[in-house]
N, C-alpha and C positions, 0 to 999 in steps of 0.2 A: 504494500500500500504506500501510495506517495504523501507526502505531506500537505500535497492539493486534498487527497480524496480524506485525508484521516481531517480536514479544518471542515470538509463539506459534513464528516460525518460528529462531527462538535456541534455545529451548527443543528442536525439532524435532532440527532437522538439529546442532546441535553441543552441547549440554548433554545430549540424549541418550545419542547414540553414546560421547558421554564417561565416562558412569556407568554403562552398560549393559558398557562393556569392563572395569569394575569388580568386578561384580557385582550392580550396584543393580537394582531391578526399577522400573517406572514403575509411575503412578496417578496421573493428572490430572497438575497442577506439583510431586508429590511423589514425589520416587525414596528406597524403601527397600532395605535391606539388615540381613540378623543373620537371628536366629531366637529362640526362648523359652528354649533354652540358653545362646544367649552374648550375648540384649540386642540390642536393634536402633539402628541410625543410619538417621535423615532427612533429604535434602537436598530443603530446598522454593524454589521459586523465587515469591520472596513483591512482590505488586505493589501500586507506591500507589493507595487507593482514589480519589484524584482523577485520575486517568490521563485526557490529553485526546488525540485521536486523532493531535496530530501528534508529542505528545512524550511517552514512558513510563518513570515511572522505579520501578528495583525494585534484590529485592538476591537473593542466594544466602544462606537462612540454614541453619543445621545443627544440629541434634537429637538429642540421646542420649538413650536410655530405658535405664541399666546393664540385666544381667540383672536379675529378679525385679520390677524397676520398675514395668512395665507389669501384671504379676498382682495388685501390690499398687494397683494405680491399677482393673482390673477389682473387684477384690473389695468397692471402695466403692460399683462400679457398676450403676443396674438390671440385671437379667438383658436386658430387649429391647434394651438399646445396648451391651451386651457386645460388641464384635470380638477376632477371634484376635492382632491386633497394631496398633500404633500407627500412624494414619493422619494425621495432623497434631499439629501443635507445641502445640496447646493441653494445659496442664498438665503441658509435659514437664517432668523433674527436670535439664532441662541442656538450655538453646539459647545460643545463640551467633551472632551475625551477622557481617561482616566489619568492624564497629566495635572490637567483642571479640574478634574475632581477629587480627587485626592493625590494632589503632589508627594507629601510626605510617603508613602507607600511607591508610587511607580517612578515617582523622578521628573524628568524631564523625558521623557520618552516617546516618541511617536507613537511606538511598536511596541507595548509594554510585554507581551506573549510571544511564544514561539511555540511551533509543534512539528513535530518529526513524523513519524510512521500510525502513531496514536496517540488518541488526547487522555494523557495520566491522570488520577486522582488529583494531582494536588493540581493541578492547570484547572480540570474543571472544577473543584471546588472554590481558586480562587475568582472566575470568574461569575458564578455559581453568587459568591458573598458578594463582592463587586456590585452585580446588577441590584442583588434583591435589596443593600444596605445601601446604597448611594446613589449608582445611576438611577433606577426608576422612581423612588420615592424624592432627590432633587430634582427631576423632568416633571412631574408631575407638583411638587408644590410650583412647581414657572407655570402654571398656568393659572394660578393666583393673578390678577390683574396690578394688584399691588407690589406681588411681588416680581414680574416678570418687568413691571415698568419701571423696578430700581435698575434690575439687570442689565436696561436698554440701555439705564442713562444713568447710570452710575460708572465712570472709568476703571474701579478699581474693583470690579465684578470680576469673577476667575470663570467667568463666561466669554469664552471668546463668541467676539460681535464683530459684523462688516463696520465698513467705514460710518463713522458717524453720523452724517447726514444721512445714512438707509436707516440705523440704530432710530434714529427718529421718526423718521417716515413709518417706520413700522409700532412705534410709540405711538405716534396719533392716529393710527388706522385699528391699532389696538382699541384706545381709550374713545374713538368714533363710535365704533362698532356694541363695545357691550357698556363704556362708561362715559358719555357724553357728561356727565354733571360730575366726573371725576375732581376734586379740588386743587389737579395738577394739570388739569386738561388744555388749558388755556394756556399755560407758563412752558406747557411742553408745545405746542403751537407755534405759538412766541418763538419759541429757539432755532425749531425749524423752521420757519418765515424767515427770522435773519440772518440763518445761514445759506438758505439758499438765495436769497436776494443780494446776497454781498458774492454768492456766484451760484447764480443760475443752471443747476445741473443737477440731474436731470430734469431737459428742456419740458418732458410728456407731464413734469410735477402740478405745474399751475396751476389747469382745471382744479385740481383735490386739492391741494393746501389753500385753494380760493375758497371753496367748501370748507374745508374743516375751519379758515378762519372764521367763514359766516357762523359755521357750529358754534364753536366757541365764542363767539360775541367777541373776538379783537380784529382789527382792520388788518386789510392784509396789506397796504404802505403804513410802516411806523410813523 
């Protein structure tokens, strides 16, 4: 067995069964869970592209799209690649790998695992503690509105986030969507309004931050 077929069969027999008793639904190396009401979490089992067949190293990383996130990530989207929900980490407003989630234990590591011919006891046990103690129960408190909009806009979040001005965009499509009367909703606004008017990028923003300022009751020239 090669170290391809022993991560597909980790995947299989105990990273399944594990998520599946969760809730997660599969799709390929990525298990979802949520809905358009409460925000979805993604656990994807993400592998080095150099992988040689005796030795594979990968990691568990974890994905939050808050509610509204993902509508506002469709709405920039053509119509043909439009999906009902998020299917990979690209562009999410919040991933996280086991670097960022628990430094102290993995390091700095991309790849924190490795697996050879079969996935041993102690590999699946650790990844086993992993998901149940860390990744899925901090993916799931990020769909807190509260607390997924410290995550956005807080710098010093061990969430890695895109560039700021998306961090925000997805902060007011957030707080549009399920918390228009939020007490921050306005001041998060505000921030993106004057970042993108000091540079206008992206050009498709207008229309919606015209919106979201109306929402919010601030002008959108200061």
């Amino acid at each position: 067995m090669s170290s391809i077929d022993a991560l597909d069969g980790l995947a299989r027999e105990h990273l399944h069964p594990l998520l599946r008793e969760r809730g997660f639904r599969r799709q390929g190396t990525t298990w979802w869970y949520g809905s358009a009401q409460e925000g979805w979490v993604l656990i994807v089992l993400s592998r080095w592209k150099y992988n040689e067949p005796a030795r594979a190293q990968f990691s568990v990383d974890t994905v939050v799209w808050p509610v509204g996130t993902w509508e506002t990530e469709m709405a920039f989207t053509a119509t043909s690649a439009q999906r009902p929900r998020p299917d990979a980490r690209l562009n999410a407003p919040l991933f996280a790998g086991p670097r960022e989630l628990m430094s102290a234990r993995y390091g700095d590591c991309d790849w924190p695992w490795s697996i050879q011919t079969q996935p041993v006891t102690g590999l699946v046990d650790d990844i086993h503690w992993f998901c149940v103690e860390h990744a899925i129960p901090s993916a799931l408190e990020h769909l807190s509105v509260d607390i997924a909009l410290r995550a956005l806009t807080d710098p010093g979040s061990r969430w890695t986030k895109l560039a700021p001005m998306w961090s925000l965009i997805y902060a007011c499509g957030m707080l549009a969507r399920a918390a228009p009367d939020h007490d921050r909703f306005s001041d998060t606004v505000i921030a993106l309004r004057d970042a993108w008017l000091a540079d206008p990028r992206p050009d498709f923003l207008q229309p919606t931050l015209q919106r979201w300022c109306q929402l919010a009751e601030v002008p959108f020239e200061p």
